[in-house]
N, C-alpha and C positions, 0 to 999 in steps of 0.2 A: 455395469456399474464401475467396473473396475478402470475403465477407458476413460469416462469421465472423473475419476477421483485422482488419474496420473493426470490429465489436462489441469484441473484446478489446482494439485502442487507444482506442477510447471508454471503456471501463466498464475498463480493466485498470491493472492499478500495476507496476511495476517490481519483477521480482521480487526483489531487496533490501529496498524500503519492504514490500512485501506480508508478507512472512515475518519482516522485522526487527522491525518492528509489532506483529506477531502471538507472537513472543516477550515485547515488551518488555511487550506487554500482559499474558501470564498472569505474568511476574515481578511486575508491579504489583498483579493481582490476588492472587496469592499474598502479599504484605505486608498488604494488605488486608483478605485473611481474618485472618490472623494476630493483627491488630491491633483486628479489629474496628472496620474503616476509618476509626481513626485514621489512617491514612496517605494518605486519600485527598487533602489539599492539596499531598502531595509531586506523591501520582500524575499529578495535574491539570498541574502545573507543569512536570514530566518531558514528558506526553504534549503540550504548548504548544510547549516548548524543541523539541521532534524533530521539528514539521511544517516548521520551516526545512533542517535536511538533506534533510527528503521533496521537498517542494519542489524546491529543486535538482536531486535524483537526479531526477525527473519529468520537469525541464526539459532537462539536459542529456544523462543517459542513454538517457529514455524519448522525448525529443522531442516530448513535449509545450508545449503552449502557454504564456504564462504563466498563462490564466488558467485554462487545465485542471490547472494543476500546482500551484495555488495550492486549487482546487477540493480536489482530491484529497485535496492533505496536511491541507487542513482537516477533512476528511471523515475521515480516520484518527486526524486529532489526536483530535477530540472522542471517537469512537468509542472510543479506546483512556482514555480520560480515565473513562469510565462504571467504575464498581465491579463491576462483574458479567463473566464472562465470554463471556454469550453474544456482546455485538458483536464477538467476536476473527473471528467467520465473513465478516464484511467485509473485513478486511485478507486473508484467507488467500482467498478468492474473489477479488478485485484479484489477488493475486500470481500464482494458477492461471491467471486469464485474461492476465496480464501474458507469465507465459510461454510458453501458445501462440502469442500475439502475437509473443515474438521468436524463437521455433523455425519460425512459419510465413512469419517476413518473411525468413527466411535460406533458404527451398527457393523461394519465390516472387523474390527476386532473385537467385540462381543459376539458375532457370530461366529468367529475363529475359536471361542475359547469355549464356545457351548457346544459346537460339530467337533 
């Protein structure tokens, strides 16, 4: 258990950024289509502006480092910046792994404080 709860802080995002991301992306994508990615300078500029909240949520919520939390958000910025929707599976795998991470650090320190 422990092997997998250090893989999901490594490789996991917050599930806020994970799933926030992953919306913000198919909304962008969906203007996208629409426009016939005329709107893809918005999108770009959109997904730039939101790696600084990620960022943060990384740092403070996830307890990540700075430079894992800078990592991160840039990894989704750009991801979510792409016109296509396949990279949405990146943010939404961060956030799944995000959240076992914090449903198994809540039974691994309750069981730390009862043994």
């Amino acid at each position: 258990m422990e092997k997998l709860n250090s893989f999901c802080k490594t490789t996991g995002l917050h599930p806020l950024v994970g799933f926030g991301m992953l919306a913000v992306d198919w909304m962008l994508f969906g203007a996208e289509a629409a426009t016939l990615e005329v709107s893809w300078p918005i999108s770009i500029a959109i997904a730039a502006a939101l790696t600084i909240p990620c960022t943060l949520i990384q740092k403070y919520s996830f307890g990540d480092s700075w430079g894992a939390s800078i990592g991160k958000s840039l990894l989704v910025g750009v991801v979510t910046a792409v016109p296509t929707a396949l990279p949405s599976v990146v943010p939404l795998a961060g956030g799944v792994a995000g959240t076992i991470k914090m449903l198994t650090d809540g039974k691994t320190n309750a069981s730390r404080a009862s043994g």
